[in-house]
N, C-alpha and C positions, 0 to 999 in steps of 0.2 A: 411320263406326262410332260407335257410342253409348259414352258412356263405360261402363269397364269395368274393376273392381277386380284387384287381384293373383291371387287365388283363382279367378274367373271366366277369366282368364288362364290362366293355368296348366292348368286344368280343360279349357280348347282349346287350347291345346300338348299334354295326353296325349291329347286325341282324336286330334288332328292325327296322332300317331305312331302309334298303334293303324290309321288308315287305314293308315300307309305301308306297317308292319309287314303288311297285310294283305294289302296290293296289289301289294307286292313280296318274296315271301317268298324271296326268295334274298339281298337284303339281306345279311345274315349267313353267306350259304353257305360261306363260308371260314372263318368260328368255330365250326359244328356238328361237325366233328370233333376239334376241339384240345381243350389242357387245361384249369383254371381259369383264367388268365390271358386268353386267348380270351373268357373268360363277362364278367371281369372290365372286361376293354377294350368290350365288349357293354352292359354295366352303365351304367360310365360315358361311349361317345357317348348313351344312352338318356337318363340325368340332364342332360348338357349339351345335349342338344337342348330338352327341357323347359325349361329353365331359359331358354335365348337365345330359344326361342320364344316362352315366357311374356312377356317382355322386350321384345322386339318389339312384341308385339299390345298390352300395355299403354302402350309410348308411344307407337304409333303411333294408341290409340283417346282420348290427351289429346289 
């Protein structure tokens, strides 16, 4: 892998999840009926996936 900045990083971690979210849309099937707190746990695996993935792919492209 070529080097690759934080921004670039990141930018393929939300793609990354955007597939997931696309190819497994039941992912979540157990939060589509509950209340905020469900959105909210939703919210934040969505941020920490970003985040650890971005993380990854930038040290693993030093």
């Amino acid at each position: 892998m070529t080097h690759l900045d934080l921004l670039e990083a990141r930018e393929a971690a939300i793609k990354m999840l955007e597939k997931i979210l696309e190819t497994q849309p039941a992912l979540f099937q157990n939060a589509l009926n509950a209340n905020e707190k469900s959105g909210e746990a939703m919210a934040q695996f969505c941020e920490r996936f970003i985040e650890a993935y971005s993380a990854y792919l930038f040290v693993r492209a030093q």
